[in-house]
N, C-alpha and C positions, 0 to 999 in steps of 0.2 A: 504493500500500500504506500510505502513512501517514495517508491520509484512510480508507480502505476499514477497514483494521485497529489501527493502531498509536494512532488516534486515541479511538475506542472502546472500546479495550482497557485504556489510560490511568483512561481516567473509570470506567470499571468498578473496576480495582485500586484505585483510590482512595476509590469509596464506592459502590459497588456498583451497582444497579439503577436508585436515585433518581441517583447522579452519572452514570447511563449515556442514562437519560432526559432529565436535564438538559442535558447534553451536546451532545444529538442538538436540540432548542429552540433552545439559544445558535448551533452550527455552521448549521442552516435559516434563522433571523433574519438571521445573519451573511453570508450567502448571496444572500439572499434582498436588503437594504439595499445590499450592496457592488456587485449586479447593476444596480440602478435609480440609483443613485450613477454608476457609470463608463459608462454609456451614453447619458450626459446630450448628448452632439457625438461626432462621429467619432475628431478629437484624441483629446477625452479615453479615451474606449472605450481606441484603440493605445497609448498610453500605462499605461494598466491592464492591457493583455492584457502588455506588456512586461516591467512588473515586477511582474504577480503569480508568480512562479515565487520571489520573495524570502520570500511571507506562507509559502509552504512550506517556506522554508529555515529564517526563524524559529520556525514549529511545531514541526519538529522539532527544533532545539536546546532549543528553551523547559524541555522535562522533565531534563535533562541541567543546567541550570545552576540552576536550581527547581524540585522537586517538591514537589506536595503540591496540594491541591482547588482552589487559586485557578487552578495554573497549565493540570493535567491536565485540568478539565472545564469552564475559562472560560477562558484566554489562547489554550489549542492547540484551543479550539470557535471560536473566533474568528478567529484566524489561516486556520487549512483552509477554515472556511467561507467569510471575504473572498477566499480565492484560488480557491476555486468561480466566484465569483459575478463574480468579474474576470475571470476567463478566460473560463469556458464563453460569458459575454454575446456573446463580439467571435471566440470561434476559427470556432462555421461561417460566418460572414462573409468572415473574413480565408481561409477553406479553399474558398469559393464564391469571391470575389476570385481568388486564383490559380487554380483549376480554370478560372473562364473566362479567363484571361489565358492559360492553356494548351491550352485546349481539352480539358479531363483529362473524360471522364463522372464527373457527382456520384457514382454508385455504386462509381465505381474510388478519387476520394478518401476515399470516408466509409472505404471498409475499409482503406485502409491506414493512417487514423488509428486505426482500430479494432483493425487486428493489431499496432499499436506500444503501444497500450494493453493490449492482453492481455500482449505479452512484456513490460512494464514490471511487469504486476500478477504474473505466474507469477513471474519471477524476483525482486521482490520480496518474495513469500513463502518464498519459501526463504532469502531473508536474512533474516527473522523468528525463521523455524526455527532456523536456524545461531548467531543471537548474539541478547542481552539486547537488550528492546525500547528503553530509551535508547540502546545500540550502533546499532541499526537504524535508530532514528530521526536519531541524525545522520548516519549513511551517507544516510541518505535526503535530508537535510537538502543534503548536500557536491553530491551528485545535481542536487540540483534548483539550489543556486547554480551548479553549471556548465552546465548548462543555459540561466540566465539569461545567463551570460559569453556564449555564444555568438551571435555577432551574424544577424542577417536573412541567408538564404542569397540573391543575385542575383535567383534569380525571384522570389520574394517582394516582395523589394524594388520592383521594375518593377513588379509587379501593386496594390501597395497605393500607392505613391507618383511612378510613372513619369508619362508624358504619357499614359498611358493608365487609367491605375491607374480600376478600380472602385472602389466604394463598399461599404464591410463590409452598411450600411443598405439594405435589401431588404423590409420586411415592411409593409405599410400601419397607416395609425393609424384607422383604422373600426371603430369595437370594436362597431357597433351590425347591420351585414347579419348575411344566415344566411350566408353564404361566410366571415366571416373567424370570424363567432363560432363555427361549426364547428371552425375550427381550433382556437382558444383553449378550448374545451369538452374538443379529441381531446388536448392535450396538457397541460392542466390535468388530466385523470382519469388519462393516462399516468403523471404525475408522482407522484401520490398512489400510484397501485399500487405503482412502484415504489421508494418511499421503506417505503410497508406491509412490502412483504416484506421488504426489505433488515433494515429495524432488527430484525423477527421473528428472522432469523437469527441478527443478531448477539448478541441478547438470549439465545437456545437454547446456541449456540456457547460465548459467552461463560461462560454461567454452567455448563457441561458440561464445556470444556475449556479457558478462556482464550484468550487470544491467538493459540498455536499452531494449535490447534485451526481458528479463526475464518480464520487463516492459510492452513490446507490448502486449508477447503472453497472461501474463495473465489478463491484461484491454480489449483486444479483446474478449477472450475467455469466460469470465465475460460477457462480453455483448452477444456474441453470444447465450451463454447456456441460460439468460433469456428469450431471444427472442425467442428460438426454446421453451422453456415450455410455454409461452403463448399461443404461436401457437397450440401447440399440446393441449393444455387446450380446445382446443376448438373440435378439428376433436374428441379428446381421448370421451369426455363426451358425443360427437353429439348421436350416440344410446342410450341413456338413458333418454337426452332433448327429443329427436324423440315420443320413447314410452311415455313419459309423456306428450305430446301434444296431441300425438294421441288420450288418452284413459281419459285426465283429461281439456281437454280445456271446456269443458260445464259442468263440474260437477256442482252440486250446491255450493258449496262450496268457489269454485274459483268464479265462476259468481257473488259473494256475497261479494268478498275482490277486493279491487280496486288495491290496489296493488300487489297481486297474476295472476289478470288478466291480470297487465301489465306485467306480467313478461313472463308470459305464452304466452300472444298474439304476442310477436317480432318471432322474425326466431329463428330457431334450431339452431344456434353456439351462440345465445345472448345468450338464454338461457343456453347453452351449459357453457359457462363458470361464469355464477351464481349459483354455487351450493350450495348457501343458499338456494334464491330459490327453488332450483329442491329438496330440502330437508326440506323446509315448504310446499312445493307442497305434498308431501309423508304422510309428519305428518299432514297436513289438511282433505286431503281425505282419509284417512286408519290412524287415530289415533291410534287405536287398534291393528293394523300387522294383523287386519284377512282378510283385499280383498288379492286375490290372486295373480290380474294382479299385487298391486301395489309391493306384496312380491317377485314377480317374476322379477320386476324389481329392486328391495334393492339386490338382488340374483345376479344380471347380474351387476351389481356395483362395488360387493365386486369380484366377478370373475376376472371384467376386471383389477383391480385394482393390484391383485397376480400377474396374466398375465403380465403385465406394469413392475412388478417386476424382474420377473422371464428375460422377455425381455431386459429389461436395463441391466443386469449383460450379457448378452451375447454380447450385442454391448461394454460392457468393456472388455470382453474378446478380442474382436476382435480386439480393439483400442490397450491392451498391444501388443497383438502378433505384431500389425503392427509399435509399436515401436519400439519392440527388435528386428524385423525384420530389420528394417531401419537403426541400429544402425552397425547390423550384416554383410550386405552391403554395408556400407556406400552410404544411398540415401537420404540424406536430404537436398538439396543443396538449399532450399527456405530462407534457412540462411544465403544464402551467398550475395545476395543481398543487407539485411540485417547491413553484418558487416564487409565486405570485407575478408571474412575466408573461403576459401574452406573447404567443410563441404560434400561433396557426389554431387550426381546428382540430385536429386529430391524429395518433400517435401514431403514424407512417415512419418516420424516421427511428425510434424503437421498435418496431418491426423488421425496420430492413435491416438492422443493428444482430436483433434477435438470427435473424437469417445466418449473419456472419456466424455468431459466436457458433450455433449449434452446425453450421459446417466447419468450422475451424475446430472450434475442441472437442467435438464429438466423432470427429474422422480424420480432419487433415493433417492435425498434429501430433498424431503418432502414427502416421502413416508419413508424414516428410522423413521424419525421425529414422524411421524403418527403411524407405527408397534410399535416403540417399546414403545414409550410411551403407547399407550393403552393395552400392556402387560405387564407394569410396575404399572401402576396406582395402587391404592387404599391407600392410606399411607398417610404417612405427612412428608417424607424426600426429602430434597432440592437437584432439582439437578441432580439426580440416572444416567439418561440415560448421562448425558456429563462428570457425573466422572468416569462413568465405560468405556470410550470412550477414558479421558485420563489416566485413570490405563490400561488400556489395549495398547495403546501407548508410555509411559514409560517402561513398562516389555519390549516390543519391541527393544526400543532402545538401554535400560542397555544388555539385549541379545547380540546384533548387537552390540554392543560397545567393551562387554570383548572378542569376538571372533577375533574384528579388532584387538584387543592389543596383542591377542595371536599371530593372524597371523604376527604383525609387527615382534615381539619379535624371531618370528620365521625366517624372510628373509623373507617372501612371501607374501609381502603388494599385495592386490588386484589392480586392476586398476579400471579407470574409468570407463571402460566400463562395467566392470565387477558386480558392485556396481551398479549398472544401471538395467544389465539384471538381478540381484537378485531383485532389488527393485522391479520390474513392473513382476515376475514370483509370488513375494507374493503377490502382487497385485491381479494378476490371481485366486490362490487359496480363498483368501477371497471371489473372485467375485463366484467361484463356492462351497464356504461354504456359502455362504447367497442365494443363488438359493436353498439350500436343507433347511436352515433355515425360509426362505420364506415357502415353503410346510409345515413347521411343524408348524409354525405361520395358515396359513392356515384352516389346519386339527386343532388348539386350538377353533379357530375360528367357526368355523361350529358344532364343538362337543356341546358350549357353547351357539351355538345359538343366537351369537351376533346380535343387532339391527343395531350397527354402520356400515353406509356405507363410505366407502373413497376416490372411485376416486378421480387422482389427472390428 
């Protein structure tokens, strides 16, 4: 919450648009440097992922002991952004590290970093609500230094520094095949999308309702988008649970593991969303890939999975259109409730909002996660897929920056509105450059003959 809102909200209070856009430049830069900086060795990477939870602590006091444009739109863009760009480079490493050290499936990790992130974001917004955003921000601040106090739990420890410990470094350094540059392409235009929509919102929010406001939508929305991927975890997988019960509940195989039996014996949506399970079930009965039913099913998997893809980018589409639609109209009037700001007629732009989130975090975003990584793999470089995520959203910004300077210098500053309907049109495009990225991911895939299945 201090990066999502409290950070934004800051640079806005203080100079509004230009300090908001400025802001959002210095935090990507900051980002973007701090990532290519701490990934230079392994060392150094765990070293940075340790105590970036401190650049957090300092953000949020920085406003509290100094206010005013140096601190709010350039020390706390600074701060948040280097703790981005330290952490995210080395956590799926270190989260890959232990999952294989425990044998944990990567789907069963990603989401329970995903549902600690949602309850940190929900309940952080409600400390938003409840007290003044300097109050908030050092609570936030107290948070995150105890967080840092808290040492490496045992397994971590073993898995990153044992006699066995993995290596965080998994991603190859080829920047030049169609396998890896595919990936660097799917999660370079991922990144853009989702930096488009985010600042669009905060840019609406902000200047509709402030802080609070920008607070609800995205502690709600956070929650919402978990709960609709859970949901859909289940209906998404259920043909696949199905055919596997169908054709593998008496196998010998399974009849012989107590635990495969239990797993297999509950109803199609349990197992539906065990896809360890439903992928020990595959590799017990068809160790070898030569039954057919079972190929047939790893087949119908990886289908549904592109599909999931290819789908999700279309409800993003429809979610932009229906924002800059609403903007275009002025029909958003669910705000007004809200903040006491007439704001349009009706909640079109929360809808097309809505649209994003439950295709972003109910599908896209552990499915980026998933593509691009296993078309980056083979290597020993830290990191690949989140700093080619934040080099590709730097270039973006610096872009967007010197054209705003030109246009100033010229008399024909853009408007709000207008910054808006650019933001959420490149938005667009990415969603329909990763629908074609998607097929050629795809078509690498099926050439190569891969075994990996991914439903998400």
């Amino acid at each position: 919450m201090l990066i999502f809102v409290l950070g934004p909200a800051g640079a806005w209070d203080v100079s509004g648009l230009n300090g908001l856009l400025a802001y959002i430049l210095i935090h990507t830069i900051s980002r973007f440097g701090l990532a290519q900086f701490s990934s230079d060795s392994e060392p150094r990477a765990l070293r940075f992922y340790k105590y970036s939870p401190l650049l957090l602590v300092l953000g949020g006091m920085a406003p509290s002991i100094q206010s005013g444009w140096e601190t709010q739109v350039v020390l706390v863009a600074i701060f948040f952004g280097s703790y981005e760009g330290a952490y995210w480079t080395s956590f799926h490493g270190v989260r890959r590290a232990v999952s294989e050290f425990t044998d944990e499936a990567d789907d069963d990790s990603i989401d329970k970093f995903q549902k600690w992130e949602v309850i940190a974001t929900f309940f952080g917004a409600i400390l938003v609500l409840l007290m003044e955003d300097q109050t908030a921000g050092l609570i936030g601040g107290g948070l995150a230094l105890a967080a840092f106090a808290l040492p490496y739990d045992q397994l971590t420890k073993d898995a990153l520094f044992g006699l066995e410990a993995s290596r965080i470094g998994k991603s190859t350094s080829d920047t030049k095949s169609f396998r890896p540059e595919t990936g660097m392409l799917i999660t370079r235009t991922f990144g853009m999308m989702v930096l488009a929509v985010s600042s669009a919102l905060r840019i609406v929010c902000l200047d509709v309702g402030g802080s609070d406001l920008l607070a609800i939508i995205v502690g709600a929305f956070a929650l919402i988008g978990y709960l609709f991927k859970k949901l859909r975890e289940g209906w998404a997988r259920a043909p696949i649970a199905s055919s596997i019960k169908e054709h593998y509940s008496e196998h010998p195989s399974i009849v012989g593991s107590e635990k495969l039996r239990e797993d297999i014996s509950g109803g199609v949506k349990s197992l539906a969303r065990n896809k360890k399970a439903m992928q020990g079930i595959l590799k017990i009965v068809d160790p070898n890939k030569e039954d057919p039913i079972a190929n047939e099913i790893r087949k119908d998997w990886k289908a549904i999975d592109y599909a999931n893809w290819k789908f999700a980018h279309y409800v993003v589409l429809i979610g932009t259109f229906v924002m800059c639609w609403s903007l275009i109209m002025d029909l958003n009037s669910l705000l007004t409730p809200l903040t006491g700001t007439p704001f349009g007629q009706k909640p079109y732009f929360l809808i097309g909002y809505a649209f994003y989130v439950f295709a972003n975090s109910g599908i896209l975003r552990p499915l980026e996660i998933e593509f691009a990584d296993d078309l980056l793999k083979g290597g020993k470089i830290i990191g690949r897929r989140e700093r080619e995520k934040f080099t590709q959203q730097a270039k973006l910004v610096c872009i967007i920056s010197i054209v705003w300077i030109i246009l100033i210098e010229s008399k024909v500053e853009p408007t709000l509105e207008w910054i808006v309907y650019f933001a959420l049109f490149w938005a667009s495009l990415c969603a329909v450059a990763n629908v074609i990225l998607g097929n050629r991911a795809k078509r690498i895939r099926h050439r190569e003959g891969s075994p990996k299945t991914g439903l998400r």
